[in-house]
C-alpha positions in Angstrom: -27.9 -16.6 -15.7 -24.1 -17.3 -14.4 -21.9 -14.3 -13.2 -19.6 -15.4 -15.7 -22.5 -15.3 -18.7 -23.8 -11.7 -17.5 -23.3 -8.7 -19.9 -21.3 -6.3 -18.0 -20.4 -2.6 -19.0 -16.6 -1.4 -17.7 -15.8 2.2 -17.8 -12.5 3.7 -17.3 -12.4 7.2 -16.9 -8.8 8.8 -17.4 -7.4 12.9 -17.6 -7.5 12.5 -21.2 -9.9 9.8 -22.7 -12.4 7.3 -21.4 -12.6 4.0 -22.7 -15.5 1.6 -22.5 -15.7 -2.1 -22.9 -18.6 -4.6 -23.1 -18.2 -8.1 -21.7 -20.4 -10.9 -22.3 -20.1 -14.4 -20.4 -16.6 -12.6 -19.6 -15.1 -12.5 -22.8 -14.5 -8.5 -24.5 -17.0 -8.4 -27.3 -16.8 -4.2 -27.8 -14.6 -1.2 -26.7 -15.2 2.6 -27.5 -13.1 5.4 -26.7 -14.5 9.0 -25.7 -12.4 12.5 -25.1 -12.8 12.9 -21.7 -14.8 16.3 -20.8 -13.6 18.9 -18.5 -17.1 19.4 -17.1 -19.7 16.8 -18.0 -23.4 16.2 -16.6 -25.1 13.2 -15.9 -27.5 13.6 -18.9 -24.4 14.3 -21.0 -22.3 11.0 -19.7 -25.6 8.9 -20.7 -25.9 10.2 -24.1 -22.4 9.8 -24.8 -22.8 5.9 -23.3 -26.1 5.4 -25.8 -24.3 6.6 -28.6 -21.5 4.7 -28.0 -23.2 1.9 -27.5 -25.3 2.1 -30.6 -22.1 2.4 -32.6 -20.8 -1.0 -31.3 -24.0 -2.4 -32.7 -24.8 -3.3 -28.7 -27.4 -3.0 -25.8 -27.6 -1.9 -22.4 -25.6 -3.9 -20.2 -27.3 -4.5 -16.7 -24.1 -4.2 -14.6 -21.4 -2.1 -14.4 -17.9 -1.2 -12.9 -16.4 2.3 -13.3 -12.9 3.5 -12.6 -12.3 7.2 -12.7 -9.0 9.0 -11.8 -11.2 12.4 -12.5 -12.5 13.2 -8.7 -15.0 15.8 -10.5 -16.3 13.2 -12.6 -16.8 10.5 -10.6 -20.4 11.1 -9.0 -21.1 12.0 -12.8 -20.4 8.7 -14.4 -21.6 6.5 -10.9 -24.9 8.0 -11.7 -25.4 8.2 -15.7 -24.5 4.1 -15.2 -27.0 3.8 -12.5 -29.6 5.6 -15.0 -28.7 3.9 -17.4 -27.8 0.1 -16.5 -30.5 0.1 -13.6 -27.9 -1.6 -11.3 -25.9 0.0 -8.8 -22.4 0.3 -10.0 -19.3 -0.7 -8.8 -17.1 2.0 -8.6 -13.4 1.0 -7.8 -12.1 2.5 -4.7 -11.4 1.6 -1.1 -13.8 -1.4 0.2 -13.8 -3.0 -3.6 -12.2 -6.4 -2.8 -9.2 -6.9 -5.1 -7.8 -10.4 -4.2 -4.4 -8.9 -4.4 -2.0 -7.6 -1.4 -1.1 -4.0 -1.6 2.2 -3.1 -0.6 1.4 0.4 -0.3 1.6 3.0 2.4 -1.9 4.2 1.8 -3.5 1.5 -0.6 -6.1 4.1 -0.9 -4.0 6.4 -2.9 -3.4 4.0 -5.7 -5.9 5.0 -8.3 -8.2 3.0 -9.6 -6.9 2.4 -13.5 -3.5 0.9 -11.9 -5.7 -1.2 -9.5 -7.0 -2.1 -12.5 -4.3 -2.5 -14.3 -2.3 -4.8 -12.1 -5.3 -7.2 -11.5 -5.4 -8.1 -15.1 -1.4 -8.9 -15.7 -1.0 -11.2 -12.5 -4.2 -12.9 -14.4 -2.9 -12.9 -17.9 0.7 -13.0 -17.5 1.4 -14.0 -13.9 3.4 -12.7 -11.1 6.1 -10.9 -11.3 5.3 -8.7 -13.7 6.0 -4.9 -14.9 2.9 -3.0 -16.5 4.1 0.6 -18.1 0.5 2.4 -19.0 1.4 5.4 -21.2 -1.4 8.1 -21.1 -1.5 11.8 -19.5 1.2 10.1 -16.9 3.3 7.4 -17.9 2.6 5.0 -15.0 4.8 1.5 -13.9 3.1 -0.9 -11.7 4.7 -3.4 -10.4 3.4 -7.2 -9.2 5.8 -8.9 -6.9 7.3 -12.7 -7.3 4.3 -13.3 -4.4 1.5 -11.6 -6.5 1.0 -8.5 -4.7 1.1 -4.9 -6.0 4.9 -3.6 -4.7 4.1 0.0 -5.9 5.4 1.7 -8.8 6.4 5.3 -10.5 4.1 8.0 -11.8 6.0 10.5 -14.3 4.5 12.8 -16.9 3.7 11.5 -19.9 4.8 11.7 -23.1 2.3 14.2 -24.5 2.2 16.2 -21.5 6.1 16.7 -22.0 5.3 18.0 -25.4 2.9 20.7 -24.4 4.9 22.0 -21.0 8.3 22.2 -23.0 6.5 24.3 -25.9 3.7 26.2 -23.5 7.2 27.0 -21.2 9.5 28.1 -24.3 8.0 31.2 -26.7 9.9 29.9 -29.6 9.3 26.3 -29.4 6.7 25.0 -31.4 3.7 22.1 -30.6 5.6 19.2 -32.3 4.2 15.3 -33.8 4.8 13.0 -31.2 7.2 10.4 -33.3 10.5 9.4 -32.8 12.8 11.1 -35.3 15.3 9.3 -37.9 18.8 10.5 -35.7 18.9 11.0 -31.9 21.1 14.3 -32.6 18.4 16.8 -34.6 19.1 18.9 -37.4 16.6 21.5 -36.7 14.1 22.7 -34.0 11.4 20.1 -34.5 13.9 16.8 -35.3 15.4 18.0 -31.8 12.4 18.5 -29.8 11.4 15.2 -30.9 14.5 13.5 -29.9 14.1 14.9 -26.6 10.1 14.1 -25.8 9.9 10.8 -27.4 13.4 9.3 -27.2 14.1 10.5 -24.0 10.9 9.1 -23.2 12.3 5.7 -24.6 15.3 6.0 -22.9 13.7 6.9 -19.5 11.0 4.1 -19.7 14.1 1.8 -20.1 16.7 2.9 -17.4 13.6 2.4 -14.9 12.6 -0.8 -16.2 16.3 -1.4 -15.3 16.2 -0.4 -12.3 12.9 -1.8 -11.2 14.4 -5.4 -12.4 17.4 -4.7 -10.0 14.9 -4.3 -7.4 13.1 -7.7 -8.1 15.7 -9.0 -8.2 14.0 -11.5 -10.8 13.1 -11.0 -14.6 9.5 -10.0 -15.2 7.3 -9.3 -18.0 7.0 -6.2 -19.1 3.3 -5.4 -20.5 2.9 -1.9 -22.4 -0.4 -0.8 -23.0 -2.3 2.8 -23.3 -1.8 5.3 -26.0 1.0 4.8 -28.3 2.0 1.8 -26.8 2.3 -0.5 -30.1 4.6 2.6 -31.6 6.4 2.7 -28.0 7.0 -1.1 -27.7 8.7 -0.8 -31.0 11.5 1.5 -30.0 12.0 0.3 -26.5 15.4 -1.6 -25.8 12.9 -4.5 -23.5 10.8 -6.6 -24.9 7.5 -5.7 -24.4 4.1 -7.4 -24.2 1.7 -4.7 -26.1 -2.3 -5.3 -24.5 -4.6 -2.5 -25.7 -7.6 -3.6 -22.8 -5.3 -4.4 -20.2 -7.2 -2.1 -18.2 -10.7 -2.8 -18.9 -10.0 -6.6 -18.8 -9.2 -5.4 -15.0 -12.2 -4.1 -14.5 -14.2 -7.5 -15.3 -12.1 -9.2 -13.1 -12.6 -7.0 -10.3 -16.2 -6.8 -11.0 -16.6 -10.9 -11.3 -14.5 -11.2 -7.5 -17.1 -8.4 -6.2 -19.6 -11.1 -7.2 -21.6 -13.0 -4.2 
């Protein structure tokens, strides 16, 4: 069998949820998402990847790449995939080749969902080009004219605004993350709302702004995590949404690690 035609398992292991996707002669054919644990065994991560693989209606792939931004659940997931594939995973991380130049002070900082992450837009959408992944951080990578990662921002996300501003404040309430029908509230909720998620707009725009004035060329700007079809829709740039940005990344890293 091709490297292209084999089945391959990619795992992305982030703060809040874990998302899994099943390729098969390179094309995405099933994704599952998981609530990522706090503490997890190897026994437990294997379960979880036979149930959710049973769900999809799919079988054991025999190779795998993992990305996990969780340092305590790393060694976890690296050896329920071994146990489970019968392959050594790939786990990304310094010596993973990347065909991409880092413009980075320490390229080994960058963690492994932006590597990810950046790999798949210069494929899909060419370079440059702006990726803003919303999750437990709302991260911006950016893809130069010459197709190498430039570097980005990492700010908290929009959720984790939520819960800080209620957990720091005794009378503000846990709120629904939408955005609210006028940017000036009429009560505690409407105005907490305004703030988290409009601001968030608002913010995600002024640095798209500024990162474009840094280009110095127009770029694509490609949204993806959670929320992203509902953030897209209130952003003042037009934005690309791609829901498995990430674990399309993760093939493609896994198909250049090929020999």
């Amino acid at each position: 069998m091709a490297q292209g035609e084999k089945n391959v398992l990619t795992v992305d292991v982030g703060n809040t949820t874990t998302r899994l996707g099943i390729f098969s002669a390179g094309e995405l054919v099933g994704t599952w998402e998981l609530t990522t644990a706090g503490r997890l065994t190897a026994d437990e991560a294997r379960m979880q990847l036979s149930q959710a693989l049973n769900m999809m209606g799919a079988t054991m792939p025999d190779q795998a790449i993992l990305a996990c931004v969780v340092p305590a659940l790393a060694d976890v997931w690296r050896r329920a995939l071994a146990a489970s594939c019968g392959c050594r995973p790939l786990v990304v991380g310094p010596g993973l080749k990347t065909g991409m130049r880092m413009r980075y002070d320490d390229p080994s900082e960058i963690g492994a969902d932006r590597v990810a992450d950046v790999v798949a837009a210069r494929e899909s959408y060419g370079a440059p080009v702006v990726i803003v992944d919303l999750g437990t951080t709302t991260n911006f990578e950016v893809v130069d004219a010459d197709g190498a990662f430039a570097g980005g921002i990492i700010a908290p996300g929009v959720a984790l605004g939520a819960r800080s501003l209620s957990a720091a404040a005794a009378r503000l309430p846990m709120i629904e993350l939408r955005a609210p029908a006028t940017v000036i509230g009429k009560n505690t909720r409407a105005a907490m709302q305004s703030g988290v998620v409009l601001g968030e707009v608002a913010r995600i725009d002024g640095l798209l702004d500024a990162i474009a004035g840094e280009l110095g060329a127009k770029a694509p700007v490609v949204i993806t995590g959670d929320g992203a079809d509902a953030m897209a829709a209130l952003l003042r740039h037009e934005a690309i949404v791609d829901d498995t940005l990430t674990l399309r990344g993760l093939w493609c890293l896994w198909r250049s690690n090929q020999r």
